[in-house]
ChimeraX commands (.cxc) that place a marker at each C-alpha (Angstrom):
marker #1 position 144.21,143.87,58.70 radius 0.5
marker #1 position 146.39,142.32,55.80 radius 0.5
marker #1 position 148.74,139.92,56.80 radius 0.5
marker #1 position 151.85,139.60,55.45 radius 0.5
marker #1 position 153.76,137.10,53.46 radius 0.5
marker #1 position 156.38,136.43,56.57 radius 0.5
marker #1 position 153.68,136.03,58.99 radius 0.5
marker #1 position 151.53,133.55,56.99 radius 0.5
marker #1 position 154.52,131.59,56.97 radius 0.5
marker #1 position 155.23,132.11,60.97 radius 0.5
marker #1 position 151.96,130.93,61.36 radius 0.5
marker #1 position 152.16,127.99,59.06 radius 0.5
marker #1 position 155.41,126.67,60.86 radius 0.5
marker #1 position 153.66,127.59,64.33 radius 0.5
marker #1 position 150.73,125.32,63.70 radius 0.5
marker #1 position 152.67,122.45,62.59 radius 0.5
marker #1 position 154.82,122.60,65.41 radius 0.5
marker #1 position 152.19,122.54,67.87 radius 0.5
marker #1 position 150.20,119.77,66.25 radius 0.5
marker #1 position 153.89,118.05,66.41 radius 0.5
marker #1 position 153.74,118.49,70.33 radius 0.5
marker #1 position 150.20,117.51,70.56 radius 0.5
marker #1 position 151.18,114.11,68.77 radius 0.5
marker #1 position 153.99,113.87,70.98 radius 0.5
marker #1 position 151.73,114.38,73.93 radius 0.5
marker #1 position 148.72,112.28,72.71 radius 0.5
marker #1 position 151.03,109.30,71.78 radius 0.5
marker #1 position 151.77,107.61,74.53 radius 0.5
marker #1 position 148.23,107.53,76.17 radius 0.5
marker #1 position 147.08,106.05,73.06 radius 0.5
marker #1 position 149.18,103.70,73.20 radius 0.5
marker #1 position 149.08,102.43,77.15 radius 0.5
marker #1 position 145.25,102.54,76.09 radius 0.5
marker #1 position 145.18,100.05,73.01 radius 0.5
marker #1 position 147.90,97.98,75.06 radius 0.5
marker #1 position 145.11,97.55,78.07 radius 0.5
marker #1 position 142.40,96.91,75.27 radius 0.5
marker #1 position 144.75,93.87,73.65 radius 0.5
marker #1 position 145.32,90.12,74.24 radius 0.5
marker #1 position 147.64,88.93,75.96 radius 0.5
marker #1 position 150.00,87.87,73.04 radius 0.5
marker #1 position 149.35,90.57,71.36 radius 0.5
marker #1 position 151.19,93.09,74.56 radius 0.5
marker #1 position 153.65,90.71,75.40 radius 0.5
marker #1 position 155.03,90.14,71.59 radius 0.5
marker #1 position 155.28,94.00,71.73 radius 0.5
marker #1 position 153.34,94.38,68.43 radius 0.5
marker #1 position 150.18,96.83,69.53 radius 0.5
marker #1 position 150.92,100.58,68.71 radius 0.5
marker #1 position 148.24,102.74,68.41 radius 0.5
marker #1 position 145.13,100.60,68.02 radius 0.5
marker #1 position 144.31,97.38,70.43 radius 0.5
marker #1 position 145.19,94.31,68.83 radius 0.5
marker #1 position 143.02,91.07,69.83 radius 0.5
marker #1 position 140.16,93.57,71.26 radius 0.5
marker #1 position 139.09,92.38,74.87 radius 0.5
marker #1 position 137.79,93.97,77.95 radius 0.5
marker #1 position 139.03,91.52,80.43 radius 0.5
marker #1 position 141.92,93.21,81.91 radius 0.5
marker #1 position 139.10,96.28,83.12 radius 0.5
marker #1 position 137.04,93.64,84.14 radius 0.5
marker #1 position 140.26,91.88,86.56 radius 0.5
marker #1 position 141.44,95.52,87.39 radius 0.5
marker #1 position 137.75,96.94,89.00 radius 0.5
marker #1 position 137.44,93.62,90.88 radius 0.5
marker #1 position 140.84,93.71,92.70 radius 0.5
marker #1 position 140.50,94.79,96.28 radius 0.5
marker #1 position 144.33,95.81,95.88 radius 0.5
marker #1 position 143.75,98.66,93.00 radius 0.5
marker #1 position 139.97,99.63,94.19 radius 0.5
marker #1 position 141.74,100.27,98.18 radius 0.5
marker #1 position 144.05,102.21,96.69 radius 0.5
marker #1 position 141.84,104.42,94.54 radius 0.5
marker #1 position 139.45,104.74,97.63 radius 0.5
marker #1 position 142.51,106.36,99.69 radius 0.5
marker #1 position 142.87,108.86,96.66 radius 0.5
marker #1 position 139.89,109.86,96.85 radius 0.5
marker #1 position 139.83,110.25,100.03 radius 0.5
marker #1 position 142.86,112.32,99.88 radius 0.5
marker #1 position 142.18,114.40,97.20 radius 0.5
marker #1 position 139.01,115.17,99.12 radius 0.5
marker #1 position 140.78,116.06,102.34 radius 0.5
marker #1 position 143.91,117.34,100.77 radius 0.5
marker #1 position 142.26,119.74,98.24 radius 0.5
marker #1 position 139.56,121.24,100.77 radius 0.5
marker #1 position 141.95,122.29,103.50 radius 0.5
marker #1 position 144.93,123.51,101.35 radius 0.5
marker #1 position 142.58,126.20,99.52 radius 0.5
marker #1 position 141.12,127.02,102.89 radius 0.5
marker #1 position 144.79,127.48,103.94 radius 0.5
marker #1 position 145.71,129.37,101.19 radius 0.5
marker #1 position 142.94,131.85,101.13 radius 0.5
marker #1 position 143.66,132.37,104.54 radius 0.5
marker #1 position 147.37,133.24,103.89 radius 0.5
marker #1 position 146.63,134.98,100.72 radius 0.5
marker #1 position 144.00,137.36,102.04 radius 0.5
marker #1 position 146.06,139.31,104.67 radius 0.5
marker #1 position 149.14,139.23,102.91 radius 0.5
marker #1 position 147.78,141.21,100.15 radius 0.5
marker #1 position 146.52,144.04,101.88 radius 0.5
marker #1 position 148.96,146.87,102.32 radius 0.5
marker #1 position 151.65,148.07,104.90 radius 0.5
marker #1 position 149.57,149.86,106.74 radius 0.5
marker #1 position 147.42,147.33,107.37 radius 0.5
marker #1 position 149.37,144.47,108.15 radius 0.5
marker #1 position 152.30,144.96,109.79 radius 0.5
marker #1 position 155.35,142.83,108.67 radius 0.5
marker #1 position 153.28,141.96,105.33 radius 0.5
marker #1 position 156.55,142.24,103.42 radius 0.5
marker #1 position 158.60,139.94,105.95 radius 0.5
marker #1 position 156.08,137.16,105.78 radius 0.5
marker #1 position 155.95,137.28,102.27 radius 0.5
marker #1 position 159.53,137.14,101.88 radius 0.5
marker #1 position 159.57,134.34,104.25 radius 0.5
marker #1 position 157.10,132.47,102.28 radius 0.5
marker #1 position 158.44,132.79,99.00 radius 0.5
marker #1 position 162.33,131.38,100.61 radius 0.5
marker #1 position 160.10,128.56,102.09 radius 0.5
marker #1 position 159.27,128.32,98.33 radius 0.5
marker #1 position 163.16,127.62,97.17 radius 0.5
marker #1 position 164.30,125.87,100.57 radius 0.5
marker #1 position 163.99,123.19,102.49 radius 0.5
marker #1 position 165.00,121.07,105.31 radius 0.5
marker #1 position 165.48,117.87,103.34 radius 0.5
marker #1 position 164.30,114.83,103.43 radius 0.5
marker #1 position 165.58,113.22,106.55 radius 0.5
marker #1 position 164.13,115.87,108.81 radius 0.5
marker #1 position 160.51,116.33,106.95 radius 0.5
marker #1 position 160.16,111.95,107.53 radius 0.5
marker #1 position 161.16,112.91,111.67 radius 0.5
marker #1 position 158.90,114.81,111.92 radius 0.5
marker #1 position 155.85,113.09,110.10 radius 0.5
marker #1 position 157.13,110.22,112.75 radius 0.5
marker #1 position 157.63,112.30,115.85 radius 0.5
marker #1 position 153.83,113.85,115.34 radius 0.5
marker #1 position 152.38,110.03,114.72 radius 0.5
marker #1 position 151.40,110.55,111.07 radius 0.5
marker #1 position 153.30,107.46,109.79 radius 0.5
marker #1 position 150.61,104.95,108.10 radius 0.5
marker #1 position 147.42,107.62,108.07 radius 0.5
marker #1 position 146.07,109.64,105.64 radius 0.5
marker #1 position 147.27,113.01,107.35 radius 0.5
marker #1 position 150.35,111.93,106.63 radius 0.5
marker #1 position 149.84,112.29,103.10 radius 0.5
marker #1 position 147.66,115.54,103.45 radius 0.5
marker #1 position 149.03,117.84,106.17 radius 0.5
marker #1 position 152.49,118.28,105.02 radius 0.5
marker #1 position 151.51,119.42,102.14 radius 0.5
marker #1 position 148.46,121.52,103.36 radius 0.5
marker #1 position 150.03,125.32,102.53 radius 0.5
marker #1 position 151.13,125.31,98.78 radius 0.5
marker #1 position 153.42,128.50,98.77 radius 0.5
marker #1 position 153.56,128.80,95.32 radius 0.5
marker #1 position 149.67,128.80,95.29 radius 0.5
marker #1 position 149.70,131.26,98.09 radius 0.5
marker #1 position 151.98,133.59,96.15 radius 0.5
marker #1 position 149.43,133.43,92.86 radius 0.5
marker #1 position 146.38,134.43,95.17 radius 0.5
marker #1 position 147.82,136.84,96.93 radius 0.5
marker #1 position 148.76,138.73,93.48 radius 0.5
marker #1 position 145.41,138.04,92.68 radius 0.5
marker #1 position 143.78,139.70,95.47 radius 0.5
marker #1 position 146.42,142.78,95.16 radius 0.5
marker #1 position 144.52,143.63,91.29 radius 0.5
marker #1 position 141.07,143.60,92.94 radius 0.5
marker #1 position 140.11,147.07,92.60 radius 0.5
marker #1 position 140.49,148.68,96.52 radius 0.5
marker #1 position 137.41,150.84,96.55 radius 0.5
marker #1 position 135.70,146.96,96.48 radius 0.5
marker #1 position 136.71,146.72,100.25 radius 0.5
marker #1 position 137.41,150.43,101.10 radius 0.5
marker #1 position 133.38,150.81,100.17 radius 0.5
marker #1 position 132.10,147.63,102.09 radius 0.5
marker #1 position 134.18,148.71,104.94 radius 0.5
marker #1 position 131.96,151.97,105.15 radius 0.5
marker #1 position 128.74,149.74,105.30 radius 0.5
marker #1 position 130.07,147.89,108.42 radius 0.5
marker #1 position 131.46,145.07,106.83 radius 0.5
marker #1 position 134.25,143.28,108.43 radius 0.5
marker #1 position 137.15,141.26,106.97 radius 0.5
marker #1 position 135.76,138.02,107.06 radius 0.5
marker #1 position 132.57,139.12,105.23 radius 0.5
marker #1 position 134.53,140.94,102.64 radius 0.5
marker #1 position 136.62,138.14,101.83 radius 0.5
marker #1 position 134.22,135.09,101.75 radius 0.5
marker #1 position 131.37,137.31,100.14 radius 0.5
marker #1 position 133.71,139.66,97.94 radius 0.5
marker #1 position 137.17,138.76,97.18 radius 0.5
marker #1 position 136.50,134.46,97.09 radius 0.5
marker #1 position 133.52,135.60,94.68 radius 0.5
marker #1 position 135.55,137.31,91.98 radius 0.5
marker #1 position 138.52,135.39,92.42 radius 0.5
marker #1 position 136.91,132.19,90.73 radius 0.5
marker #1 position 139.67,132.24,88.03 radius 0.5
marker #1 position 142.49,132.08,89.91 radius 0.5
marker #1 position 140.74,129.43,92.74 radius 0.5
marker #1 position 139.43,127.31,89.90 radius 0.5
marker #1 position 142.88,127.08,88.39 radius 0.5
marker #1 position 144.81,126.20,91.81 radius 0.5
marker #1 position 142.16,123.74,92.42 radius 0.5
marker #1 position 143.32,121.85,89.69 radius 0.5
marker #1 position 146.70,122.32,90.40 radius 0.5
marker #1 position 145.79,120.67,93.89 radius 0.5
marker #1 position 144.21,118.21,92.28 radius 0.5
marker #1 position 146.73,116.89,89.95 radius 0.5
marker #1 position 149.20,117.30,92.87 radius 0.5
marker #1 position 147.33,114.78,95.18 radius 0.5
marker #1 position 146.16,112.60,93.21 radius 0.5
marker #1 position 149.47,111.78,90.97 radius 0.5
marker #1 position 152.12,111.47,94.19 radius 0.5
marker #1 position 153.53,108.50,94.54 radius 0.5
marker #1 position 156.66,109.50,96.46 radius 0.5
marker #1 position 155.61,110.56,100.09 radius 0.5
marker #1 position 153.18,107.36,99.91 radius 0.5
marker #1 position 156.04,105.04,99.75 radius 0.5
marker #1 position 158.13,106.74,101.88 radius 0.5
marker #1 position 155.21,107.15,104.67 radius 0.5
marker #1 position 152.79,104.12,104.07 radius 0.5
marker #1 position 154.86,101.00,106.00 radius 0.5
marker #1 position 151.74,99.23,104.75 radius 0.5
marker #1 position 150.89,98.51,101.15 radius 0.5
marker #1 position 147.29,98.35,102.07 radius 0.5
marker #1 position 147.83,102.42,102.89 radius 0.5
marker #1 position 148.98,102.74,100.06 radius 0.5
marker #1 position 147.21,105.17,97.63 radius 0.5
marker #1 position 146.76,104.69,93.82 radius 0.5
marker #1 position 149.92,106.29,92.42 radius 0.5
marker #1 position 152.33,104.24,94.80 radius 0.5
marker #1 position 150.24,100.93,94.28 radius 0.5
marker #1 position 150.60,101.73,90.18 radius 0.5
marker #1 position 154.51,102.40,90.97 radius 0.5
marker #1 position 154.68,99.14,92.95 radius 0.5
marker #1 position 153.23,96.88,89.96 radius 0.5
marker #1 position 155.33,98.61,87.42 radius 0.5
marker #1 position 158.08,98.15,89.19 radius 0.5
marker #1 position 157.20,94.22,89.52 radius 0.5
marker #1 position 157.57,92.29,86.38 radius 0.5
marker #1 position 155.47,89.48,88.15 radius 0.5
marker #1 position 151.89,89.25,88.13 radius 0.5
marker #1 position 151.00,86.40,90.02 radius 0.5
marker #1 position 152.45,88.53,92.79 radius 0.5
marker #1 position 149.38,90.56,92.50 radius 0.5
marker #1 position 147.02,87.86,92.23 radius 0.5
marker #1 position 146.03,84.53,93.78 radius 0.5
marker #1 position 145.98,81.78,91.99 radius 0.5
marker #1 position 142.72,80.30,91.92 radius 0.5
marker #1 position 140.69,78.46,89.01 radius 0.5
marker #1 position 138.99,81.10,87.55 radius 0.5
marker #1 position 142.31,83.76,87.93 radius 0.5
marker #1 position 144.57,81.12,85.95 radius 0.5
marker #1 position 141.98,80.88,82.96 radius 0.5
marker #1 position 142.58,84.67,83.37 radius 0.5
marker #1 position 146.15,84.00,82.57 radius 0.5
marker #1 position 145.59,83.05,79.08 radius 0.5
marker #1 position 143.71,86.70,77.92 radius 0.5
marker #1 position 145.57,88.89,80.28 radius 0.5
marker #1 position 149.21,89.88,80.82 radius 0.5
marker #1 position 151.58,91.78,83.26 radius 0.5
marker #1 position 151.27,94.31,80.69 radius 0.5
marker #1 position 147.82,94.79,80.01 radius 0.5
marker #1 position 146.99,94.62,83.40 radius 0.5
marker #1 position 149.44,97.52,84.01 radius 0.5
marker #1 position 148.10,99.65,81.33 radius 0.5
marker #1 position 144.30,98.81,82.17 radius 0.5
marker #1 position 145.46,100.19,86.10 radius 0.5
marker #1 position 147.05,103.37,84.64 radius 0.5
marker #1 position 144.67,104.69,82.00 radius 0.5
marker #1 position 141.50,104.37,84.65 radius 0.5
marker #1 position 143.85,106.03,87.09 radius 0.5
marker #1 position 143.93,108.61,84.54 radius 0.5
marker #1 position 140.13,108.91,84.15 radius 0.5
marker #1 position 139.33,111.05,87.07 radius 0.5
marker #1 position 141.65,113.84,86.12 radius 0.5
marker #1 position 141.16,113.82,82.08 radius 0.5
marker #1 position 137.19,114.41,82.97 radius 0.5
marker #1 position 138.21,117.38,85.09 radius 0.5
marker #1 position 140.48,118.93,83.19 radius 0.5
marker #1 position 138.18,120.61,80.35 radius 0.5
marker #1 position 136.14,121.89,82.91 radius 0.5
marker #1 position 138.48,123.97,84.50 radius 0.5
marker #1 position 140.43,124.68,81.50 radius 0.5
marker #1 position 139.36,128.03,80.67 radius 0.5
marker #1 position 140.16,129.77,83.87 radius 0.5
marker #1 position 144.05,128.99,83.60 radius 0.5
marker #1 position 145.19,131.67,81.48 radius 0.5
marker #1 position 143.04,134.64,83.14 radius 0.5
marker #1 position 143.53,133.16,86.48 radius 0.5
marker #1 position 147.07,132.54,85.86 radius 0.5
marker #1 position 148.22,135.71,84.45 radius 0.5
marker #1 position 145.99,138.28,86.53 radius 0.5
marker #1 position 147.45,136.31,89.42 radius 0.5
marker #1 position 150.99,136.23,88.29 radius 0.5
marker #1 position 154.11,138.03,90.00 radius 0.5
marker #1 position 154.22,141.61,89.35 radius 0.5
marker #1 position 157.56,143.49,88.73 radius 0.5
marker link #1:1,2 radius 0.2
marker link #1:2,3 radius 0.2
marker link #1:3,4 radius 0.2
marker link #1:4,5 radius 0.2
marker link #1:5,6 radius 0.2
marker link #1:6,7 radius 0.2
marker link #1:7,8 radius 0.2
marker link #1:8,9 radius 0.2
marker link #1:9,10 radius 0.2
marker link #1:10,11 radius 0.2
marker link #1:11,12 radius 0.2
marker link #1:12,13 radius 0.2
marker link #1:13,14 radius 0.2
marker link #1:14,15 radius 0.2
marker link #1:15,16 radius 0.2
marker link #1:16,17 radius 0.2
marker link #1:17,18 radius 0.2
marker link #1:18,19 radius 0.2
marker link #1:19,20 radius 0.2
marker link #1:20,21 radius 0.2
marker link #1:21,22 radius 0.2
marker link #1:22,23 radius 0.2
marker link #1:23,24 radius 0.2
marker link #1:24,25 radius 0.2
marker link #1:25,26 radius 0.2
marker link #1:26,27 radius 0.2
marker link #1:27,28 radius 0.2
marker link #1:28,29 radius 0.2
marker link #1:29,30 radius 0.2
marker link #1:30,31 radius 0.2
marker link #1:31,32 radius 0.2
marker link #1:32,33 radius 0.2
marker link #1:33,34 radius 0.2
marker link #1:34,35 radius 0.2
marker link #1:35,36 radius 0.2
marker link #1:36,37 radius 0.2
marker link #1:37,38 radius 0.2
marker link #1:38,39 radius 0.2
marker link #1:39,40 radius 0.2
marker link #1:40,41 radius 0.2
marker link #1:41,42 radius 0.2
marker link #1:42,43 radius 0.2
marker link #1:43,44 radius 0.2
marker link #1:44,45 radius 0.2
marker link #1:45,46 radius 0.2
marker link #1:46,47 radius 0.2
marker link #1:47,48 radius 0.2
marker link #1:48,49 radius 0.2
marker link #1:49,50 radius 0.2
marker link #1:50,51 radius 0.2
marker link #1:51,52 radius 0.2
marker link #1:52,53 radius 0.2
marker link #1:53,54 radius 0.2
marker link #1:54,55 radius 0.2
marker link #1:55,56 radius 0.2
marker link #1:56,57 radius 0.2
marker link #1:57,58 radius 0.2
marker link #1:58,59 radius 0.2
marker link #1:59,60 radius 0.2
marker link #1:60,61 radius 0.2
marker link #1:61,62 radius 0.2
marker link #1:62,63 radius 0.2
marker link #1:63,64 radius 0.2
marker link #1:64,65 radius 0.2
marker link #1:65,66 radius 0.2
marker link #1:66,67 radius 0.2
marker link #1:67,68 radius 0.2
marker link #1:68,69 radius 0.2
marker link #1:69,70 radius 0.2
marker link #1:70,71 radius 0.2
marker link #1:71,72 radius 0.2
marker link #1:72,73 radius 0.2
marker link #1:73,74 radius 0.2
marker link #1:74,75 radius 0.2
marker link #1:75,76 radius 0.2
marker link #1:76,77 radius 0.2
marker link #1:77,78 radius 0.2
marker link #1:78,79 radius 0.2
marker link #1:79,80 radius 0.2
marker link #1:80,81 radius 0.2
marker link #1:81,82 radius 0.2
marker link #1:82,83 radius 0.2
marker link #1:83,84 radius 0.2
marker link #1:84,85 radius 0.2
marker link #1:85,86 radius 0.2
marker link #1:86,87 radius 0.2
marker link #1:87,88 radius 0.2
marker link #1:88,89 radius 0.2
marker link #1:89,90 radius 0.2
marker link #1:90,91 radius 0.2
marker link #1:91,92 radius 0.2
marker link #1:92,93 radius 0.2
marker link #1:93,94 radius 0.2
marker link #1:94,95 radius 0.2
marker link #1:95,96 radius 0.2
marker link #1:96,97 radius 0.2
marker link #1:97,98 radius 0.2
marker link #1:98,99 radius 0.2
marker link #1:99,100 radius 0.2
marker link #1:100,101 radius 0.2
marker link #1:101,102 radius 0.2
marker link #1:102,103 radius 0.2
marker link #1:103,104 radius 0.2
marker link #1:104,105 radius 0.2
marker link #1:105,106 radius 0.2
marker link #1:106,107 radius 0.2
marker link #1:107,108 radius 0.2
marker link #1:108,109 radius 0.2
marker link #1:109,110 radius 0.2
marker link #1:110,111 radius 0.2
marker link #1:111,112 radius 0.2
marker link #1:112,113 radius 0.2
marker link #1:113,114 radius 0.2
marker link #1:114,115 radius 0.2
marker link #1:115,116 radius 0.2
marker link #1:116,117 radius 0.2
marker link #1:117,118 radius 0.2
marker link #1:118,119 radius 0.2
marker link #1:119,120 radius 0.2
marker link #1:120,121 radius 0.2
marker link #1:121,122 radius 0.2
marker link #1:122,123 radius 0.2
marker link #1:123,124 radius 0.2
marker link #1:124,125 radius 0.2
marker link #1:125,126 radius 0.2
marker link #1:126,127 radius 0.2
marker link #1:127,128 radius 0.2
marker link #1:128,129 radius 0.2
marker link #1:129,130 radius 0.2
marker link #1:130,131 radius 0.2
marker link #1:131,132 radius 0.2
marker link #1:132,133 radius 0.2
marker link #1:133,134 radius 0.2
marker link #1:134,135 radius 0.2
marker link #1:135,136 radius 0.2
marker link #1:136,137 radius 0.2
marker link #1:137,138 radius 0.2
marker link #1:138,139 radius 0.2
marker link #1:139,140 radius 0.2
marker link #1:140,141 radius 0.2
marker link #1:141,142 radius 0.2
marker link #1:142,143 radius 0.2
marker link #1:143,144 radius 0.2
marker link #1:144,145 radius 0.2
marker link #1:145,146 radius 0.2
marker link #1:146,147 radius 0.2
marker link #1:147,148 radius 0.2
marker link #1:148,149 radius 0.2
marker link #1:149,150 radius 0.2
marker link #1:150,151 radius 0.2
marker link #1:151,152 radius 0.2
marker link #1:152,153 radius 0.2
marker link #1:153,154 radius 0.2
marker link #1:154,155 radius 0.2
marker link #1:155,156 radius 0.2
marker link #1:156,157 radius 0.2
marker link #1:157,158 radius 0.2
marker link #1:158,159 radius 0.2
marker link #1:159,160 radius 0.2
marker link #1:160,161 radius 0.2
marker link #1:161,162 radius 0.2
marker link #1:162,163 radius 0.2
marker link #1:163,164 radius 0.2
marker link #1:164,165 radius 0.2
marker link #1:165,166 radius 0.2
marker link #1:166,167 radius 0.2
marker link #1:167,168 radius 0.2
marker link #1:168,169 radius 0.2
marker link #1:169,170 radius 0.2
marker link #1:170,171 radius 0.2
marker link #1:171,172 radius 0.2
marker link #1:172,173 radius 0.2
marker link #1:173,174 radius 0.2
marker link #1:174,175 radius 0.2
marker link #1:175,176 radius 0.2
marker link #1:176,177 radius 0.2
marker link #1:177,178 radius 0.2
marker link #1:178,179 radius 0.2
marker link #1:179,180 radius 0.2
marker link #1:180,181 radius 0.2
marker link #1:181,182 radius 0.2
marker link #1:182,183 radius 0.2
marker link #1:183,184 radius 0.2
marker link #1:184,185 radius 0.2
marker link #1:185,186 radius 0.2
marker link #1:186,187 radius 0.2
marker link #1:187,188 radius 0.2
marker link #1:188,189 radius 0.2
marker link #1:189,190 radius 0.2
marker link #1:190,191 radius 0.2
marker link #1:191,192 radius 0.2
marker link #1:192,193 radius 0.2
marker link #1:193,194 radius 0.2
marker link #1:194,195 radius 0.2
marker link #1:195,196 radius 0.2
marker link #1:196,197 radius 0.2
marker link #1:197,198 radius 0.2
marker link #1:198,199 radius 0.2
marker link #1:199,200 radius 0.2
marker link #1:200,201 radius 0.2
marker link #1:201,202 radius 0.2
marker link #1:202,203 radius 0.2
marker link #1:203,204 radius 0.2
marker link #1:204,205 radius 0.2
marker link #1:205,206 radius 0.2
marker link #1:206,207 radius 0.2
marker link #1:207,208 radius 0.2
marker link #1:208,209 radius 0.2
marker link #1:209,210 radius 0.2
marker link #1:210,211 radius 0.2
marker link #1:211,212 radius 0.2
marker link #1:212,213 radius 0.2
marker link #1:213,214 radius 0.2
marker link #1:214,215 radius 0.2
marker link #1:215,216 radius 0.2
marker link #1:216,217 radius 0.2
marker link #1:217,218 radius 0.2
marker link #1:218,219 radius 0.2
marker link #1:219,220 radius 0.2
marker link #1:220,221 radius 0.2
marker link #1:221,222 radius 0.2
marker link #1:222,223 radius 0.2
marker link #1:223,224 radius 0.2
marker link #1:224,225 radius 0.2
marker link #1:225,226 radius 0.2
marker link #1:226,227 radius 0.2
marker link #1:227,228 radius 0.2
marker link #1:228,229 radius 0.2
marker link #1:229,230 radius 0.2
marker link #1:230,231 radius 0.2
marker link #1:231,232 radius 0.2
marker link #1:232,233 radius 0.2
marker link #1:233,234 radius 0.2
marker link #1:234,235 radius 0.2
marker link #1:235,236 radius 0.2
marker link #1:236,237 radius 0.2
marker link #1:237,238 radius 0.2
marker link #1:238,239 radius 0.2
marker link #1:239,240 radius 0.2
marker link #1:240,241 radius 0.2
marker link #1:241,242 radius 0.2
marker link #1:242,243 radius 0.2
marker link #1:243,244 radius 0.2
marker link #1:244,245 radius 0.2
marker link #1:245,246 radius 0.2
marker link #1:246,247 radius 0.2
marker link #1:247,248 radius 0.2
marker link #1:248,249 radius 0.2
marker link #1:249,250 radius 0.2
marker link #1:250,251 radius 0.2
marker link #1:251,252 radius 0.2
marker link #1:252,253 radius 0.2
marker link #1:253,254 radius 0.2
marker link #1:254,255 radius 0.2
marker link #1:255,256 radius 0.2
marker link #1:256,257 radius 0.2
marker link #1:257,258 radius 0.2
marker link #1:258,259 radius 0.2
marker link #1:259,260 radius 0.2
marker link #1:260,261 radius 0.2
marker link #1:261,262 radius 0.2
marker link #1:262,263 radius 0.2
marker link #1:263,264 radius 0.2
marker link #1:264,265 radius 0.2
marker link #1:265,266 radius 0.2
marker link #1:266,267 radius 0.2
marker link #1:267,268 radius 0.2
marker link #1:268,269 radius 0.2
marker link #1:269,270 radius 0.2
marker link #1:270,271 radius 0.2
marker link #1:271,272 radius 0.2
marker link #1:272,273 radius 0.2
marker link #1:273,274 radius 0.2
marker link #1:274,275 radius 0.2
marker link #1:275,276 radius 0.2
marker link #1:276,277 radius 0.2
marker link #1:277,278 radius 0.2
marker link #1:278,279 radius 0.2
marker link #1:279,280 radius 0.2
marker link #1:280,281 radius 0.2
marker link #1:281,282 radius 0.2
marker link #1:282,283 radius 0.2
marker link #1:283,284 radius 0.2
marker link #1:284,285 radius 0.2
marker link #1:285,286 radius 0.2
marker link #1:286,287 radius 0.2
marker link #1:287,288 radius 0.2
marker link #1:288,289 radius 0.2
marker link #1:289,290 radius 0.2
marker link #1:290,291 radius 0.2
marker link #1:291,292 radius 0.2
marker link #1:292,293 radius 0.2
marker link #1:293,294 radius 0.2
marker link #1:294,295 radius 0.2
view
C-alpha cells in the first residue's frame, strides 16, 4: 500500500523521537557504568561521561568481597524467591474464581469491587507498620514479603485474562469429569503464559528494587536487603564508613572512590534484572492487552 507524503514524514518525526527517549533512557546507565569502571580522580574531578576514564576493575573487585553488599544481595534473592512464588500463587488463586460468572460465584461482582477500592485505598502508613509489629514481622524476611503477597492490580489483569479464555475450554472439560482445580492448573495456567510471564516480571522488578518498606521494617542494617543498603551508601558521602581501615583497604583508597564504589554497587544491582528482562519481553504486549480492563 502507497504511503503518503504526510505519513513518511509522521514516521520520520516518530522515529527520531523515540531514539531521543531511548538516549534519554540509555544515558544515565552509561554513565553510572563508565563512572564504576574509572579511577578514582577521574569520578571525583567529575570529568567521566560516557566512557570510563583511567580504566580499572578494582571497585568490582572491593564491591563482590564486601560482606555488607553480598548480605544484602543474598536477602534479595531470597526475597524475590519467596516474594515472587507466593504472590502468583495468590493471584491465580484470586483471579481464577473471580472470573467465572454470576452464576457461579456468588458475590463475584462485590469482591471484585472490593478489590479494585483496595487498589486506590489504603490505611496509611502508621497502621500497615502496627500491624507488621503486632504480628512479629519486624526484622524478618516476611516482613518484606507478606504484605505485599496479593498484588491487586495483578489480580485485576488475570482475572480479565481468564474472562477471554474461550468458555467451551472449561464447559467441555467439565463434561469429562474434570474439576476446578484440574481445569485451572492443567488448562487456564497453561494458556495464560502471556499474561503470567508478564506479571512475573512485574513481581520481579517490584521486589527486588524496594527500598522503602526495608528501611522502615529492618531495625538492623544487616536485614537489610540490596536496594535499602544501596540507599544507605548513597545517602552517606563517607566511605570509610563502609569500610575498615586496614593495610590493604587504605592502598584501596588511592584507585577507588565514594563514587565509584557507589556506581560499581548499583550497576551489578542492576544485572539480575537487565538479563531477565529480554526474556520476558515479548509476552508484555499480548499479555498486557488481552488481559487489560474491558469496558
Amino acid at each position: 500500500m502507497k504511503r503518503t507524503f504526510g505519513e513518511k514524514i509522521f514516521d520520520y518525526f516518530n522515529y527520531v523521537f523515540l531514539v531521543f527517549i531511548a538516549i534519554l533512557c540509555i544515558a544515565p546507565i552509561m554513565n553510572v557504568l563508565a563512572i564504576s569502571f574509572s579511577s578514582s580522580t577521574a569520578a571525583t574531578a567529575g570529568v567521566v561521561k560516557m566512557w570510563p576514564v583511567g580504566f580499572n576493575l578494582e571497585s568490582y573487585k572491593f564491591a563482590l568481597t564486601k560482606p555488607e553488599f553480598i548480605n544484602s544481595f543474598l536477602i534479595t534473592l531470597k526475597r524475590v524467591c519467596l516474594g515472587v512464588v507466593l504472590e502468583m500463587l495468590l493471584t491465580i488463586l484470586a483471579a481464577y474464581p473471580l472470573s467465572k460468572e454470576r452464576q457461579e460465584l456468588m458475590g463475584r461482582n462485590a469482591l471484585a469491587f472490593y478489590f479494585f477500592i483496595t487498589m486506590i485505598f489504603n490505611g496509611g502508613l502508621i497502621p500497615w507498620y502496627m500491624t507488621i509489629k503486632q504480628l512479629h514481622l519486624i526484622d524478618s524476611i516476611w516482613a518484606l514479603v507478606l504484605p505485599g503477597a496479593v498484588a491487586v492490580f495483578s489480580v485485576i489483569v488475570l482475572m480479565n485474562f481468564f474472562r477471554q479464555l474461550p468458555k467451551e475450554i472449561s464447559e467441555s472439560a467439565i463434561m469429562d469429569g474434570a474439576g476446578h482445580w484440574t481445569i485451572l492448573w492443567k488448562m487456564y495456567v497453561p494458556l495464560s503464559t502471556p499474561a503470567l510471564a508478564t506479571l512475573t516480571l512485574f513481581s520481579c522488578v517490584h521486589h527486588w528494587n524496594s527500598w522503602f518498606d526495608g528501611m522502615i521494617l529492618m531495625n538492623s542494617p544487616e536485614h537489610y536487603p540490596l536496594q535499602t543498603y544501596l540507599r544507605s551508601i548513597i545517602v552517606s558521602r563517607d566511605l570509610s564508613t563502609f569500610m575498615n581501615a586496614s593495610a590493604d583497604e587504605l592502598k584501596l583508597l588511592a584507585i577507588i572512590s565514594d563514587r565509584t564504589l557507589r556506581a560499581s554497587q548499583v550497576f551489578i544491582a542492576a544485572l539480575p534484572i537487565l538479563f531477565v528482562y529480554p526474556f520476558l519481553q515479548k509476552y508484555f504486549m499480548k499479555g498486557l492487552v488481552m488481559g487489560s480492563v474491558k469496558g
